[in-house]
C-alpha positions as CSV (number, residue, x, y, z in Angstrom):
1,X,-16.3,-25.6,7.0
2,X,-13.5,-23.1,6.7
3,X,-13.7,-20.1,9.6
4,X,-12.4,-16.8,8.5
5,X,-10.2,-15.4,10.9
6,X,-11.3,-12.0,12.4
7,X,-9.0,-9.0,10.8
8,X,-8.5,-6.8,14.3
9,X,-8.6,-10.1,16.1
10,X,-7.5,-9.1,19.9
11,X,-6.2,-5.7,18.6
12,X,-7.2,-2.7,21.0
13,X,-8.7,0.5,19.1
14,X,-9.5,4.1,20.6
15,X,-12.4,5.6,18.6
16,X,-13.4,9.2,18.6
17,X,-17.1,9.9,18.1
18,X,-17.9,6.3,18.6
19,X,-21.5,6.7,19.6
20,X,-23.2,7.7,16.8
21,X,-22.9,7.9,12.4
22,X,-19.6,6.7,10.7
23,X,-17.9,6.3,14.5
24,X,-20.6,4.4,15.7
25,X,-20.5,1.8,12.3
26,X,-16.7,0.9,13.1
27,X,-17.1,0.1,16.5
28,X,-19.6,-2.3,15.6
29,X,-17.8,-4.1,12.8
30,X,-13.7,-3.4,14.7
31,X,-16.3,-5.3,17.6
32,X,-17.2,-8.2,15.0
33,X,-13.7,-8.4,13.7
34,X,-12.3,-9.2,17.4
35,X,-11.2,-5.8,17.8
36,X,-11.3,-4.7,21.8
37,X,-12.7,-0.8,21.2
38,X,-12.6,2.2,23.5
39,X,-15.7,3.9,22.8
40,X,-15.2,7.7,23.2
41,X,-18.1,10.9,22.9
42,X,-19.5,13.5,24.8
43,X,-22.4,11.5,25.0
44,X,-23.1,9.4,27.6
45,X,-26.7,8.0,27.1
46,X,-25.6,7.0,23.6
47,X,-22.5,5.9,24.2
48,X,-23.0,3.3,27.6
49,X,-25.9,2.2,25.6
50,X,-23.5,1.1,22.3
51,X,-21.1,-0.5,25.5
52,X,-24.4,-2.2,25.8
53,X,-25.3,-3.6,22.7
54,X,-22.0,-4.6,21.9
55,X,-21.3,-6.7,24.4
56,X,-25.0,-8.3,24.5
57,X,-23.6,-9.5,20.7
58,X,-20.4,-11.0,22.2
59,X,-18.1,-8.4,21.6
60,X,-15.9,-6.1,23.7
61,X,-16.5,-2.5,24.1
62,X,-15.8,0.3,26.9
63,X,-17.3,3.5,26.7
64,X,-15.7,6.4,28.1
65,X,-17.3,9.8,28.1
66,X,-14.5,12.6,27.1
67,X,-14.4,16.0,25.3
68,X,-11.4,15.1,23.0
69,X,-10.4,18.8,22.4
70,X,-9.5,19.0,26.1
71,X,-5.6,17.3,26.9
72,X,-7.1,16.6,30.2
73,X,-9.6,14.4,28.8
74,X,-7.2,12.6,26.2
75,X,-4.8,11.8,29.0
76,X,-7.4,10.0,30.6
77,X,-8.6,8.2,28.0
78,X,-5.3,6.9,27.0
79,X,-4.2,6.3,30.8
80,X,-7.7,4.2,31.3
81,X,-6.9,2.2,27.6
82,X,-3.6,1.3,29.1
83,X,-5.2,0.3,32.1
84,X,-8.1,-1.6,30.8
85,X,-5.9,-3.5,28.0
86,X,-2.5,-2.9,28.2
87,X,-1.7,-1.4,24.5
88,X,-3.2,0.5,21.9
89,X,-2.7,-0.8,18.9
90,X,-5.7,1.5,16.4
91,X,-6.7,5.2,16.7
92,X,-9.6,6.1,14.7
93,X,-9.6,10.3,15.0
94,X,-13.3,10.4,13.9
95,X,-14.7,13.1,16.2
96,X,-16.0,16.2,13.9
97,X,-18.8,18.8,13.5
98,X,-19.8,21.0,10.4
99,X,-21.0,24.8,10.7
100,X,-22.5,25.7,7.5
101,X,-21.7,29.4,7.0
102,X,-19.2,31.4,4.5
103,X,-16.3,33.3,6.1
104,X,-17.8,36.0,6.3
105,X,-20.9,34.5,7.9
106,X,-19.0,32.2,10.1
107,X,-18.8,33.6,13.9
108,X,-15.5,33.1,16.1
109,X,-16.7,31.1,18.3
110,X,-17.8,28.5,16.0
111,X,-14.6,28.8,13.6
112,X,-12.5,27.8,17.1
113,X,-15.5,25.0,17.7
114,X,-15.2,23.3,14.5
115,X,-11.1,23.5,14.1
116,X,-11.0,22.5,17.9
117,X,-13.2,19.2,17.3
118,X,-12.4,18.5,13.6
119,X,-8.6,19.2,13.9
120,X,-6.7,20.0,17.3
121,X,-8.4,16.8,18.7
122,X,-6.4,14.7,16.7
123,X,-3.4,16.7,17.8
124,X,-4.0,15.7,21.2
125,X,-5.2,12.4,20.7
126,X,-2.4,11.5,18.5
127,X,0.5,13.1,20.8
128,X,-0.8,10.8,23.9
129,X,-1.2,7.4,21.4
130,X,2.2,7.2,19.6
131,X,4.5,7.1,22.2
132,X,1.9,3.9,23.6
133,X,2.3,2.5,19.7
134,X,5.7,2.7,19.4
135,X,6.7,1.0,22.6
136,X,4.1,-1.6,21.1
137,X,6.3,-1.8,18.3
138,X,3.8,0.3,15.8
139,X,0.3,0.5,15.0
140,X,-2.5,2.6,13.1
141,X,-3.7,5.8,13.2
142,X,-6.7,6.7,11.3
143,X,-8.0,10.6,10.9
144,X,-11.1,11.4,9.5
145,X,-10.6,14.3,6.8
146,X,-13.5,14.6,4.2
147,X,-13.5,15.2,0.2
148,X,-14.2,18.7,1.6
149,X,-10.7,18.5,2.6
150,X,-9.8,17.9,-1.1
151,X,-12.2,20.2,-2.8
152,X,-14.0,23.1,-1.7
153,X,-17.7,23.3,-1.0
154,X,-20.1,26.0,-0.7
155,X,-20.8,28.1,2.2
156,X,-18.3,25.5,4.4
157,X,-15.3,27.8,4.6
158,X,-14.2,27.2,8.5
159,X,-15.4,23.0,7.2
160,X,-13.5,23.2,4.5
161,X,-10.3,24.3,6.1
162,X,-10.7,21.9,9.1
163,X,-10.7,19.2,6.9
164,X,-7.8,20.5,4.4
165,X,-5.7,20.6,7.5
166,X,-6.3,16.7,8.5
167,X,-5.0,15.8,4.9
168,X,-1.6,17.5,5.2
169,X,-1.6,16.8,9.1
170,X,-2.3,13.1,8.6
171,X,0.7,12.8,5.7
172,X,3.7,15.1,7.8
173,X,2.4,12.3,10.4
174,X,3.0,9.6,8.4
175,X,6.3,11.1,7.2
176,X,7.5,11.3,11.2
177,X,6.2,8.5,12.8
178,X,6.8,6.0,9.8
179,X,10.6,4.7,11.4
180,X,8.4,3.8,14.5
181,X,5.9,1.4,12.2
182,X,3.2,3.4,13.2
183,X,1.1,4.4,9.6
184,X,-1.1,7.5,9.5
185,X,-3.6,7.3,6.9
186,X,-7.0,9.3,6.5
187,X,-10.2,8.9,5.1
188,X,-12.2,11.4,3.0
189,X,-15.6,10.4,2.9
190,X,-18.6,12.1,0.8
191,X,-22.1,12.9,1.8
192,X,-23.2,9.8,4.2
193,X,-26.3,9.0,6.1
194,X,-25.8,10.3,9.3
195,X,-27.3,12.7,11.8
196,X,-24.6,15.3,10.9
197,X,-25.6,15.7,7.4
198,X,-29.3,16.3,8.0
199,X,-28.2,18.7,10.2
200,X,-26.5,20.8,7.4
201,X,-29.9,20.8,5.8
202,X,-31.6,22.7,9.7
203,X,-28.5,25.2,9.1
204,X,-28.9,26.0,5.6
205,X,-33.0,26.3,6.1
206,X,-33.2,23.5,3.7
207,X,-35.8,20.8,3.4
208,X,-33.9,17.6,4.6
209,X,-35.9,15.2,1.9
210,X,-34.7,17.9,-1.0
211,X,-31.0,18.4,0.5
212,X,-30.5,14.6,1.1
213,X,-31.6,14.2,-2.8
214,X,-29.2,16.6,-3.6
215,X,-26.9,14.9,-2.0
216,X,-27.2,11.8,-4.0
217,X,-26.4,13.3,-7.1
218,X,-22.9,12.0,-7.8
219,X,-21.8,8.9,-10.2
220,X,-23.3,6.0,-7.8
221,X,-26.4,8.4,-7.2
222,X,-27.3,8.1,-4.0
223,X,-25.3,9.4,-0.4
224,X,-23.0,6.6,1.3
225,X,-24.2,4.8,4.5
226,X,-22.1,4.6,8.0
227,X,-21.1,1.1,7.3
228,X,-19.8,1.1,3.9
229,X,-17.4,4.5,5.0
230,X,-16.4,1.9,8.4
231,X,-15.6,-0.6,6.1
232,X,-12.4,1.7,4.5
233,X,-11.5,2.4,8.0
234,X,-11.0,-1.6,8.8
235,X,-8.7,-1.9,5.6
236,X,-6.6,1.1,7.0
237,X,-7.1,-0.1,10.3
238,X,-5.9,-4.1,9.7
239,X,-3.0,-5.7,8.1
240,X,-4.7,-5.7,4.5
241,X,-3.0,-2.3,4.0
242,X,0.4,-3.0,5.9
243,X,2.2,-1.2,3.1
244,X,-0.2,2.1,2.6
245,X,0.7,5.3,4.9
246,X,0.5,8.9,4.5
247,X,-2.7,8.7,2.0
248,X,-5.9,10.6,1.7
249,X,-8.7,7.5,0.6
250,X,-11.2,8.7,-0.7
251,X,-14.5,7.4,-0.2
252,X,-17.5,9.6,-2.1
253,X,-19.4,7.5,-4.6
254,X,-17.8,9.6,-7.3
255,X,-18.5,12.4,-6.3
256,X,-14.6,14.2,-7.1
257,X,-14.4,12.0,-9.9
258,X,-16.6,14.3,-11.8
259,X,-20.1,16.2,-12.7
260,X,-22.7,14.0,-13.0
């Protein structure tokens, strides 16, 4: 019988929003692949409980509860993934947030929310991790943008321009930190089922059955699930893509591709 090596096999990841949706789906399968992952959210109870699960399966997770748009909090992080493992070889930037509003809707206090989470996060995140990858000798960084960030969407504005900001962040970042071997990809996924989404449907006074079937409509016709969007993130993540940096992977079911 012929065994299949594991693709992040002993390789230590940081992931942002682990606990729950699309964050949640790659620590599980970075766990299966023999990744080591750093689990990081605001919430505890759902996040010691993943620590939990993952280890009662045989895999190796730490949870550690942080507010990535604070430097405080991203130092230690990084300073306790150091300690813990020695290295960091995989960031997955995943935290985000949505307000549903146009610009003129939007308030100030949630436009600085949603670019503080969805954006200046990975700022801070990313300036603590590359100078641990590149006295590794390289490694991956992995943002997540959104086809939002590709295409504008309807009463999404301070979204929209969160997300169009990780695109062009994620490629100067690739363009910079390339001669270190450290590749800077993101991924852009559509409508997926997670908690986030139905929440769009509670701020747009939506029913969640009719906004979720709306959702769907797109070449595949249906929304994507958190493990199919984790499964582009362990390509970008592993050595399957050693050659791709500095792009924008889309992942929407065909949803940019065209009207359906």
């Amino acid at each position: 019988m012929t065994h299949t090596p594991r693709r992040l096999e002993s390789k230590v990841a940081i992931i942002t929003g682990g606990a729950s949706g699309i964050g949640r789906a790659t620590v599980e399968l970075f766990a299966r692949e023999g990744a080591r992952v750093v689990v990081v959210d605001v919430n505890e109870a759902a996040g010691a409980q993943l620590q939990k699960e993952i280890s009662t399966h045989g895999g190796l997770a730490v949870f550690l509860k942080g507010d990535v748009t604070r430097d405080a909090d991203c130092q230690l992080v990084v300073n306790a993934t150091i300690q813990h493992f020695q290295r960091i070889d995989i960031l997955f930037n995943n935290a985000g947030i949505i307000r549903r509003s146009t610009i003129t809707e939007v308030s100030e206090e949630d436009w600085n929310r949603v670019m503080d989470v969805n954006l200046k996060s990975i700022f801070l995140m990313s300036r603590r991790v590359i100078p641990m990858m590149a006295k590794a000798g390289g490694g991956s960084i992995i943002n997540t943008a959104s086809g939002w960030g590709l295409s504008g969407g309807a009463k999404a504005a301070v979204y929209c321009a969160s997300k169009g900001a990780v695109v062009l962040l994620t490629k100067a970042m690739a363009v910079d930190h390339g001669p270190q071997k450290i590749r800077v990809n993101c991924i852009c996924p559509g409508d997926t089922d997670t908690e986030m989404l139905r929440s769009e449907a509670k701020q747009l006074g939506e029913a969640t059955d009719r906004f979720l079937a709306e959702a769907g409509r797109r070449p595949l016709g249906r929304i994507g699930k958190p493990e199919e969007i984790a499964q582009a993130v362990l390509y970008l993540a592993s050595d399957a893509s050693s050659f791709v940096t500095g792009t924008a992977l889309v992942i929407d079911g065909g949803a940019l591709a065209g009207s359906v």
